[in-house]
Backbone bond lengths (Angstrom), bond angles and torsions (degrees), N, CA, C in turn:
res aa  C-N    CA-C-N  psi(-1)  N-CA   C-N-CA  omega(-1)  CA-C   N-CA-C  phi
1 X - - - 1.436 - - 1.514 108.37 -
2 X 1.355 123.03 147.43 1.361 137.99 -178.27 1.905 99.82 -120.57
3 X 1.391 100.36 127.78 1.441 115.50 165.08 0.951 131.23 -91.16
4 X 1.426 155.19 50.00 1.936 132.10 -176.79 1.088 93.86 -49.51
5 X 1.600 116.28 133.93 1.438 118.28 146.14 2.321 89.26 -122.93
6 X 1.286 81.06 -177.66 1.255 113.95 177.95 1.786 108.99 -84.47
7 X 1.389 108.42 115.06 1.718 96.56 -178.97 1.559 113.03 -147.30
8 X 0.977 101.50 147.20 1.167 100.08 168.36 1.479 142.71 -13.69
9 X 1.458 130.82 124.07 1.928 121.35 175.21 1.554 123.89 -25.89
10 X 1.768 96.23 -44.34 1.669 107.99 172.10 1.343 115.21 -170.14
11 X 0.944 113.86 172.16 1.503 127.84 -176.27 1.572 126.39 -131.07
12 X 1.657 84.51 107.51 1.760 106.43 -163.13 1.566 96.32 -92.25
13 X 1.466 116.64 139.86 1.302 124.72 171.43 1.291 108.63 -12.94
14 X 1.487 131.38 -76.05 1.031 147.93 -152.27 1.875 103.50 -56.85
15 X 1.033 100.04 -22.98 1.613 95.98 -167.41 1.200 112.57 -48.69
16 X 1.235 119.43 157.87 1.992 138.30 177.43 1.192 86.85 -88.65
17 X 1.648 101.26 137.78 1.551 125.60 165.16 1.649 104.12 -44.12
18 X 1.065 119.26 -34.52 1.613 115.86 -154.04 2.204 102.29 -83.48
19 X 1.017 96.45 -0.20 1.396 103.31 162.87 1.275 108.88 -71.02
20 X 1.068 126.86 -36.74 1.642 142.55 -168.39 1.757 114.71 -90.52
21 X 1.304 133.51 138.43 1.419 103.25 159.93 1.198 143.81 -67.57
22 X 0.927 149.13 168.33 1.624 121.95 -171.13 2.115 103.96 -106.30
23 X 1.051 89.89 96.33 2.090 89.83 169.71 1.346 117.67 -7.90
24 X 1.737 115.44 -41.89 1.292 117.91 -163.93 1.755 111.13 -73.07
25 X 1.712 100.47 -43.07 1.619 101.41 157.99 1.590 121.76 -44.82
26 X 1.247 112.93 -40.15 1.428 107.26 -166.71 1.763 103.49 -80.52
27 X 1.177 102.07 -52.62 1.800 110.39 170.86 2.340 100.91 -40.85
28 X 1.632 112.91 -52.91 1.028 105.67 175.54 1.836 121.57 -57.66
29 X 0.755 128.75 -23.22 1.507 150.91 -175.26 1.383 105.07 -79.09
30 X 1.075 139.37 -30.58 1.583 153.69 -154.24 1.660 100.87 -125.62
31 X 0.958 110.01 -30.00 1.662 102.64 178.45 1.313 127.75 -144.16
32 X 1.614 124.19 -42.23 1.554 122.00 166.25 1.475 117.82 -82.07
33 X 1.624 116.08 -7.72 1.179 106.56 -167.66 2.044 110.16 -102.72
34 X 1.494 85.07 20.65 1.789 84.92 -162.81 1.498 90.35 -103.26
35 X 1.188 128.93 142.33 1.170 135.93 -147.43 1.708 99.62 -82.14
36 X 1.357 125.99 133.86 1.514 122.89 164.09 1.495 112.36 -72.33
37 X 1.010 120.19 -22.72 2.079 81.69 -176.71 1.949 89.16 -110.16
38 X 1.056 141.94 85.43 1.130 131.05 -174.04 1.425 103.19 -173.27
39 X 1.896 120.70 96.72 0.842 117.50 -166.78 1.802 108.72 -77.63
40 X 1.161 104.72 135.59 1.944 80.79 165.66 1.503 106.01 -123.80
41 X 1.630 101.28 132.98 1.537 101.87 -159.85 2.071 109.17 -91.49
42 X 1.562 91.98 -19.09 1.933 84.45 158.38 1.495 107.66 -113.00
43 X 1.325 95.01 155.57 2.017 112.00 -167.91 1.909 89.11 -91.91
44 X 1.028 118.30 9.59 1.136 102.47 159.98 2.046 105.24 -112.24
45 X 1.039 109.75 36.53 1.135 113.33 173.60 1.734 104.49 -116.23
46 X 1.157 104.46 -34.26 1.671 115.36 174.14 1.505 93.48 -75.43
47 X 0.886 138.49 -60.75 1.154 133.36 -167.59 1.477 118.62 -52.21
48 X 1.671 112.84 -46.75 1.639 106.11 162.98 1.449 111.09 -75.54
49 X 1.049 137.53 -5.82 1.588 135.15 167.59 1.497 104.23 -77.34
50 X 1.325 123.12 -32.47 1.764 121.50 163.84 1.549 110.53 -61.66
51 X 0.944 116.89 -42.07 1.803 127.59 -178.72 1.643 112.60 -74.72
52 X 0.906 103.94 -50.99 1.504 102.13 167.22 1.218 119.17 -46.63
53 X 1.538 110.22 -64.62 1.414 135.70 -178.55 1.918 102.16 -41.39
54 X 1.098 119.31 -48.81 1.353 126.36 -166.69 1.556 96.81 -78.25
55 X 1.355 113.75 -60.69 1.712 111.46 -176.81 1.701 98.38 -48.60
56 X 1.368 139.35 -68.56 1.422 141.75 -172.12 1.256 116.10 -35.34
57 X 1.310 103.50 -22.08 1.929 112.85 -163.06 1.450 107.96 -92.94
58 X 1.448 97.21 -54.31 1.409 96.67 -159.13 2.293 94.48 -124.94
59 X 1.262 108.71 115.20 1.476 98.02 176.30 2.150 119.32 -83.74
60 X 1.006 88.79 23.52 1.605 100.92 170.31 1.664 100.78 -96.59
61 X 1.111 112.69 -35.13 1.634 105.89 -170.85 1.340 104.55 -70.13
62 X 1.714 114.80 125.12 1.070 129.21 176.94 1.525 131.06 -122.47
63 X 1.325 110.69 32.97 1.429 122.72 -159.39 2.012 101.47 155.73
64 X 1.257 93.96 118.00 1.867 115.52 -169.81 1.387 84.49 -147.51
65 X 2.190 94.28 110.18 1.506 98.55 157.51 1.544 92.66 -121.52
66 X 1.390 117.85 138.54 1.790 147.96 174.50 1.274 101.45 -111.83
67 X 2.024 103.01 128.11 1.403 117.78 -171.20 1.234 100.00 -134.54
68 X 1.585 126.76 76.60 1.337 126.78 160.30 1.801 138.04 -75.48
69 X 1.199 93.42 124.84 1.984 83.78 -169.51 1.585 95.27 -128.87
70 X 1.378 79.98 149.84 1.633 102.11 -177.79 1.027 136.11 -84.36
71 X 1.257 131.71 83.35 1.200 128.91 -153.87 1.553 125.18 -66.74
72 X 1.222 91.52 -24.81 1.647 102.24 -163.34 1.855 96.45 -87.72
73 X 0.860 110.49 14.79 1.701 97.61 167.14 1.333 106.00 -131.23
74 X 1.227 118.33 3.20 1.775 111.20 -163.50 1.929 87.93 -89.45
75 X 1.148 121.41 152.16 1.592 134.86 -160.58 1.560 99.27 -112.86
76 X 1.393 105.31 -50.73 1.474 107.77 -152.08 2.209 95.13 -135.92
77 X 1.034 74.72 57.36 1.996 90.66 -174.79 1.112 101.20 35.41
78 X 1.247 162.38 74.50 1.373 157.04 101.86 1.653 117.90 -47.80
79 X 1.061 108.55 148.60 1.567 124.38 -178.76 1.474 113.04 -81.40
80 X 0.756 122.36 65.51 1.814 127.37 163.85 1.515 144.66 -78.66
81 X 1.050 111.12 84.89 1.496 126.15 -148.95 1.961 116.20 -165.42
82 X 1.231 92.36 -163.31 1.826 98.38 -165.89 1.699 90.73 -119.65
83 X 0.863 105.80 153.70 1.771 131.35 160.34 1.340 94.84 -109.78
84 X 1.471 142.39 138.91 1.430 137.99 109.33 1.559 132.85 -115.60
85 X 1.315 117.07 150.06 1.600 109.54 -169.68 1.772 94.30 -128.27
86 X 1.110 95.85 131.40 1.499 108.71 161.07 1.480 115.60 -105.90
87 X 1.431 110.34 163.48 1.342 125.29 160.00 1.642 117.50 -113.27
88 X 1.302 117.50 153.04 1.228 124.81 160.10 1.714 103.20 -66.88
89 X 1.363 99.23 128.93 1.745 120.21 -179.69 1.725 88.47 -102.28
């Protein structure tokens, strides 16, 4: 997954983590935040439930691209899967 958020001109030593996003949000977005009893039968449905999840959290994020591939059908390791990118509306 790829984040744009909105940040700061630069980043001087001194800066607070919270200028930054924190990985652990994005790791939460991708795996604890996807609902357990709720099957979703296209992976591009998880994938806008990752994008959402990130826009809801944090309103600096302005651009969520999700790169899921399927492992379980690829034969000969090829990448088989969806890209999607949203924007903040």
């Amino acid at each position: 997954m790829t984040v744009d958020i909105d940040m700061p001109e630069r980043f001087a030593p001194d800066t607070p983590l919270s200028a930054s996003k924190s990985y652990i949000d994005l790791k939460h977005a991708a795996t604890t935040a996807l609902p357990k009893d709720v099957h979703f039968t296209l992976i591009e449905a998880v994938a806008e439930h990752v994008c959402e999840t990130l826009f809801v959290s944090d309103a600096r994020v302005q651009r969520v691209e999700v790169r899921i591939v399927k492992l379980a059908i690829a034969e000969q390791g090829e990448s088989i899967g969806i890209n999607m990118v949203r924007h903040r509306r």
